[in-house]
N, C-alpha and C positions, 0 to 999 in steps of 0.2 A: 570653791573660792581659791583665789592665788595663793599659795605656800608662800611664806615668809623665813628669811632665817630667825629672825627674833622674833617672837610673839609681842603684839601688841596689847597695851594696857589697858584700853576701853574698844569695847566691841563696837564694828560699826556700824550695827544696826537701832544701838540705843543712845545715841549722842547728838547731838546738834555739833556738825561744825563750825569752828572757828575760823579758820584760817581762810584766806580766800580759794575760791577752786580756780578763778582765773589767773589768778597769778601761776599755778603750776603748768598749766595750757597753752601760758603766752611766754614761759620763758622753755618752752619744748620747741625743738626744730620742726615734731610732727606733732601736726593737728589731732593726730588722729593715735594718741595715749592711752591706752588701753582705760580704762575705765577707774578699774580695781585698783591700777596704782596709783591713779589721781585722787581717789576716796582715802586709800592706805597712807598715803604722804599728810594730805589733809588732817588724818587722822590721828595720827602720831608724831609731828611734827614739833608740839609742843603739847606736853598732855598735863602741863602744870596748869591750865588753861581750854583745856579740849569738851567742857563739861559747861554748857550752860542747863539755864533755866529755860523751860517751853513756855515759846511768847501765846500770846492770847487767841485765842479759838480765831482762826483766821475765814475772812471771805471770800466768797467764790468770786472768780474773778469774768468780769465780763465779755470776756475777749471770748473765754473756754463757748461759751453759748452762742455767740458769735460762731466763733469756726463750727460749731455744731447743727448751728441753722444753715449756714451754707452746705455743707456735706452733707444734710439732707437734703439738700434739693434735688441728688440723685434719687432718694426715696420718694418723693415728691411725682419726680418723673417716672417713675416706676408703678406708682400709681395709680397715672394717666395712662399707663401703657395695659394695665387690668382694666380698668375702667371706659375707654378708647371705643370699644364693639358697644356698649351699650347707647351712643349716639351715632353713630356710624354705619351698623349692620342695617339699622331698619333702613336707611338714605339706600345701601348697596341693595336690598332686596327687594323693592318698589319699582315701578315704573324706569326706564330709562329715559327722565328728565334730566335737569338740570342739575340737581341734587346727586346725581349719579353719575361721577366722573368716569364709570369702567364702561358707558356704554349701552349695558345691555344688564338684567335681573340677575344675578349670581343663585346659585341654590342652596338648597339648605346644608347639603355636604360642604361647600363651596364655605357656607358663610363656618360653619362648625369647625371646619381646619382653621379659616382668617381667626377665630376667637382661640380655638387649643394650642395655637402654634407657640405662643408666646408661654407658655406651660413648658412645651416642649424643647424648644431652644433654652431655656432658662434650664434647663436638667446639667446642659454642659457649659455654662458658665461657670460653677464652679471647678469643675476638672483644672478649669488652666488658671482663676484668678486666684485661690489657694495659695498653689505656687508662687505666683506673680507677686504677692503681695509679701512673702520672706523673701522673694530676692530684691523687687525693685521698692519695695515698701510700701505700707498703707496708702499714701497720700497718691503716689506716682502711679499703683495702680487704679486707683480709682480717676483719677486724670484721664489715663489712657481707656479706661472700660466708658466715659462720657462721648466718647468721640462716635463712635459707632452706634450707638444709642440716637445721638444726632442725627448722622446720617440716614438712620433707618427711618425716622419722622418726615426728613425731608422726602426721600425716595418714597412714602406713604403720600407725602402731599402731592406729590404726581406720577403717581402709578395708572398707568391707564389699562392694566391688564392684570389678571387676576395674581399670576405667578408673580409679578413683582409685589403685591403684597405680602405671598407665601414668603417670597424674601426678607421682606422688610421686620415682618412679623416675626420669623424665627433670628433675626439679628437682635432685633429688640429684645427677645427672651434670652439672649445670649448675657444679654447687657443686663437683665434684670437680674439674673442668676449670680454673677457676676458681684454685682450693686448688693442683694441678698449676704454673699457672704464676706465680702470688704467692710461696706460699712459698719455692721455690729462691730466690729472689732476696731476700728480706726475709730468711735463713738467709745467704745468699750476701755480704751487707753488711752485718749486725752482725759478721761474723766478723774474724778478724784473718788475718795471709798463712800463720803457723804452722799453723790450724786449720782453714782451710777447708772443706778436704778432707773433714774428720769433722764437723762442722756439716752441708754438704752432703751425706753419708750417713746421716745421721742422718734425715733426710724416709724415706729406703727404709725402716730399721730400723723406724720410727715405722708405716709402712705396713702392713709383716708382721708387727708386735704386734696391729694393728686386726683382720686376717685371722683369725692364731690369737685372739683372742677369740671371733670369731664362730663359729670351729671347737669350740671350748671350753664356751661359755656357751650359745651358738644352742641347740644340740638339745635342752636340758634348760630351756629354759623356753617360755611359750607365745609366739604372735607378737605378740601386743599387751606383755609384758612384756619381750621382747627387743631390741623399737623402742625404749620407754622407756628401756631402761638405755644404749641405745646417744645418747641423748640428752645424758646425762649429762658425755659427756667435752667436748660443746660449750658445757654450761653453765657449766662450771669455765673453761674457754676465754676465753667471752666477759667473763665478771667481772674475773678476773685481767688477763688482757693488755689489757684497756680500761686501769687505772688502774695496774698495776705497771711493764706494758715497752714502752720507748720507740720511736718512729720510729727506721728507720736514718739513720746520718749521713749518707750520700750523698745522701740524700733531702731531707734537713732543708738543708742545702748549698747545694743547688743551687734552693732554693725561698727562699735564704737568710734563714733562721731561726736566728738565732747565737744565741740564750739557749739555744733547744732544743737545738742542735747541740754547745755542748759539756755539755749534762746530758749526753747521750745517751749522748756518751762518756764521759764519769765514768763511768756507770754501769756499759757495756761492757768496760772497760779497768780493769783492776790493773794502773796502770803510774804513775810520779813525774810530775809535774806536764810536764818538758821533755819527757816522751814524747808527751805527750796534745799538746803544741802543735806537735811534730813530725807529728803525725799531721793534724789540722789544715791544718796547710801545705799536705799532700801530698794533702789532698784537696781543698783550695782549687785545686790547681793543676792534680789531675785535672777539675773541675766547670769552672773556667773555661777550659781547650781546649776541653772537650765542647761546653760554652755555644757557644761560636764555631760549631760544626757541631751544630745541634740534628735528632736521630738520627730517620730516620723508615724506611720499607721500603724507601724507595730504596737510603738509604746501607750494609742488609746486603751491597749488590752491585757498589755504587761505588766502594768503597774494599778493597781486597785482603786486609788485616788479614781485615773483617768477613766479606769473601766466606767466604773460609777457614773460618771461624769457623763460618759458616752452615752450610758441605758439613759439614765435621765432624762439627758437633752432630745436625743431620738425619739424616746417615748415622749414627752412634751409635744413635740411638733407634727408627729403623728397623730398626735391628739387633734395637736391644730384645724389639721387636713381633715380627718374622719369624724370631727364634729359635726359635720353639714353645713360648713357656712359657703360654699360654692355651690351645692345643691338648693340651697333655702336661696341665693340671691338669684340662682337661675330661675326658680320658680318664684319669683318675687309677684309677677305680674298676675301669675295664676291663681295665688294668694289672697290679692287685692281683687280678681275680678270673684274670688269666691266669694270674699265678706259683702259683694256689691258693695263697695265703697264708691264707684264712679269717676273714681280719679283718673285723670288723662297719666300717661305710660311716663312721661319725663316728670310730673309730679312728684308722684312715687318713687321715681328713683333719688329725684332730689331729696326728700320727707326721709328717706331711708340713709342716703351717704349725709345728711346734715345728725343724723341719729347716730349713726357710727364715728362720726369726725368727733360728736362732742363724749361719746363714753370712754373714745379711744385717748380724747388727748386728756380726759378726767383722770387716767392712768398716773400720766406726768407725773400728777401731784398728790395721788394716792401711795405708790410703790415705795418710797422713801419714808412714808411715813407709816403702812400698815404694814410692809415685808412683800416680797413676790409670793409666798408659800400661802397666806390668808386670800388673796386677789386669785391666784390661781386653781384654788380650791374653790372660792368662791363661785367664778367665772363656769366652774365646771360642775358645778350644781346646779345654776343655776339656766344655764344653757340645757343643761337635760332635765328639768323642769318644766321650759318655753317648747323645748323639742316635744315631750310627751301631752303637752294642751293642744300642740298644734294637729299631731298625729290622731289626738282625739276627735278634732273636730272634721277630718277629712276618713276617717273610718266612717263617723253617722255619716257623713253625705254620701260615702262610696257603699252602706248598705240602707239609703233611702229614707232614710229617719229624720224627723221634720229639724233642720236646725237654726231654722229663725229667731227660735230666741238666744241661740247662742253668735247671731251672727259676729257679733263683736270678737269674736275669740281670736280668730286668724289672725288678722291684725294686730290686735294687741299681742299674741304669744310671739309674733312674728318682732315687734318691736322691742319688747321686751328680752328676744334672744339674740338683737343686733347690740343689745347693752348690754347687757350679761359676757355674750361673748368677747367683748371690744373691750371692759375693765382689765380681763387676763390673758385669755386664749390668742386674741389676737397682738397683741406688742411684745406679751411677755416673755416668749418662747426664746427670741433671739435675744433679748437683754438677760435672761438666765444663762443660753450658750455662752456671750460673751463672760461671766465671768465666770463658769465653772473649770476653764481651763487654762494654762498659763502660758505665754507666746512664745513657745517653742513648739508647741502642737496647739494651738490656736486655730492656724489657718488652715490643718487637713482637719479639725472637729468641724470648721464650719464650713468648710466642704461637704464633708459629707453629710451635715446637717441639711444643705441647700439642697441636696442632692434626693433626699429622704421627700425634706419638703415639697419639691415641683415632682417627682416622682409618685409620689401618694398622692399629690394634690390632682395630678393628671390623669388617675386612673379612677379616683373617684366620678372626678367631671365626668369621665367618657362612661361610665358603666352605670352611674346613678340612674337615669334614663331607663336603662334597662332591667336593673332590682325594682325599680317602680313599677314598671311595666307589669312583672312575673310578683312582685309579693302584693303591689299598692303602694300606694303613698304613703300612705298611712304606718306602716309596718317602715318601711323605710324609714321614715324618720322614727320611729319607736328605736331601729338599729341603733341610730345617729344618738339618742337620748342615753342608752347605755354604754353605750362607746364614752359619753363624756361623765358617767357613773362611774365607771371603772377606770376613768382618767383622775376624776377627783383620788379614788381610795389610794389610785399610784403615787400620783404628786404628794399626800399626804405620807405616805410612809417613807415617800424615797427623796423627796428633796430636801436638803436641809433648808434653813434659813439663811440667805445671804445677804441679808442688809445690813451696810454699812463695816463688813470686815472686807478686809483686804484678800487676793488672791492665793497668799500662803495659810490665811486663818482657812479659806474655803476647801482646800486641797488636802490640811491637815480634819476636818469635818469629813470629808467624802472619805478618808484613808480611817476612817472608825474614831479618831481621836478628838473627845469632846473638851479636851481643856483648853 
């Protein structure tokens, strides 16, 4: 915090300002007043007076969920960009009709790179949007990571040759990598401490609305018109959030940008004028600690709080990946042709992303009200539950044992662990990251958080195939069952509770201190 000759009489972290903050702002030549001494002026300017009473439990304000629908629509698109190969690759690997803009049948390597690339490319979009996002900020870098993202849809929609999808496909995973670790955090800091939690679900939900689209819409139209529409939710994106929704405050804060900083929060915030300078305060006071220790890769390990922080969120999203949920959706079909269900191939994928969209966005409005720490235990129970029925019933078949009367089993263990998994494992890993750590190392945790993620998630995809192959299927997913065993007993001893405290209440938890 700024040194004072005189100490001041009321701290300001426990006051409601009085005074106005724009009148100190607007009668400064520069806009740009360090923060601390516009809180400090404020503060002690008359202290016979500096002391109210806290107005009424205040509402969220509509605007905040507003800018947070829009900034998902990059998750949204990111989505479609996972989801994309499963109406697509069959059209690329059939007959060279009309359906088949490249020509001539691609093969199976062919189609295996068009679906892993975007795994792949997304490993280095965090490397530079990290960065990108302390220097030019939340908002600007996510602007500039939509542009390329576009491009690469468009260049999808008329590629007539295999390599220009290899291109389009690892641009797009640049962009998702990218979108991965920006928006938690830009989601993460317009929020308030009530809501976070559902803000930061709200990226998952936004995800599996992208997916069942593509499940939806994909097979019924051609590939050049399916790239376009999927264009679409980027251009609404870019117009909007350029000119409608603001920089976070933290951001604006700590770049100290005081005219923007408290738009931002007007705009943010339905709350009476003494809340907004309370708030203010407390971010002054959080931005000038941090300032003092400016956050780099060292300090994830230097300091106890972050170490913690670090294990946690890594092991979380590790968890993510080695759950099984890219091996169980790649064997989706296999699944359903075992239980003989007879459902045609676009059925079931729709029956499956309409299953996932609703347990993922049931999150929303569980997380705020049960804690992440119960959802995420939950989730990883219950998923190694669905995992060990399913593994069960592909062991009888794989040693010839009549399983008719269990045919039911696939299916249901298989649905049952698309909602088990989509309560926690899936939303909640990056709405945890965002807040275990404070914005001065924000953006290298969720770096390398993203970086963990498509990295595990890419090695899984590529080897699951072949653990199958050498143990069974069966045994495989028995792996996949204990992996989210041993993730429940982690999450339980190692994450605290972070519902509804702020990012200093959460930092002093991780640093041993329970009061």
């Amino acid at each position: 915090m700024t040194q004072f000759r005189h100490k001041p009489t009321i701290q300001v972290q426990n006051i409601f300002v009085t005074h106005s903050y724009s009148h100190f702002y607007q009668n400064s030549k520069d806009d740009h007043v360090p923060l601390q001494e516009v809180v400090y002026k404020a503060t002690t300017q008359d202290n016979t007076s500096a002391v109210l009473k806290p107005d009424s439990k205040s509402q969220t304000a509509p605007f905040l969920y507003f800018a947070a629908l829009i900034a998902n629509l990059l998750a949204f698109t990111s989505g479609i960009a996972f989801g994309w190969t499963s109406p697509v690759l069959p059209k690329l690997m059939k007959s060279a009709d009309a359906d088949n803009p490249l020509g001539r049948v691609i093969t199976q390597d062919e189609a295996s790179w068009i679906a892993g690339l975007v795994c792949l490319g997304a490993i280095f979009g965090p490397l530079v949007a990290g960065a990108a996002a302390d220097k030019f900020g939340r908002k600007r870098t996510l602007q500039i990571v939509a542009f390329p993202m576009a491009i690469s849809l468009v260049m999808a929609a008329y590629a007539k040759t295999v390599l220009l999808l290899y291109i389009s496909r690892t641009l797009l995973g640049i962009g998702v990598g990218s979108v991965f670790t920006v928006l938690p955090m830009y989601l993460g800091e317009i929020a308030e401490d009530h809501n976070r939690g559902a803000l930061g679900c709200s990226f998952g939900a936004f995800m599996s609305l992208g997916l069942l689209f593509s499940f939806l819409v994909g097979p019924f139209l051609s590939v050049c018109n399916f790239c376009l529409v999927s264009v679409v939710p980027l251009v609404i994106f870019i117009s909007v959030f350029s000119m409608a929704v603001p920089e976070t405050p933290q951001f604006l804060a700590s770049v100290n940008k005081t005219k923007e900083l408290e738009s931002s929060l007007t705009k943010l915030r339905k709350k009476s004028y003494g809340e907004i300078q309370k708030e203010l305060a407390n971010i002054d006071k959080s931005i000038a600690e941090e300032s003092q220790n400016k956050g780099g890769i060292g300090d994830l390990f230097k300091f106890k709080g972050l170490r913690k922080g670090l294990v946690i969120t890594l092991g979380i999203i590790a968890l993510q990946q080695l759950a099984g949920i890219n091996p169980v959706l790649a064997y989706m079909q296999t699944i359903f042709d075992a239980a003989g269900s007879g459902l045609a191939p676009e059925i079931s994928t729709i029956i499956i992303g309409a299953v996932q969209t609703l347990a993922m966005s049931s999150t929303y409005f569980l997380v705020d009200r049960l804690g992440r720490r119960i959802l995420l235990v939950s989730s990883a129970l219950g998923s190694s539950l669905s995992l060990l029925a399913l593994g069960f019933y592909f062991y009888r078949k794989s040693h010839q044992y009549n399983v008719e009367a269990i045919s039911w089993l696939p299916v249901s263990s298989l649905v049952s662990f698309i909602i088990t998994f989509n309560i926690g494992l899936g939303p909640l890993p990056w709405a945890v990251m965002a807040e275990l750590f404070p914005p001065n190392v924000k953006s290298v945790a969720s770096s390398l958080t993203s970086f963990t993620c498509f990295g595990t998630g890419f090695l899984i995809t590529l080897f699951f195939p072949t653990l199958s192959h050498l143990l069974g299927m069966a045994q495989s997913f028995w792996i996949c069952a204990t992996v989210c065993l041993i993730g429940a007993i982690f999450v339980y001893f190692m994450l605290p509770e972070t519902k509804g405290k702020s990012i200093q209440e959460i930092q002093k938890l991780l640093e041993g201190n329970k009061t």
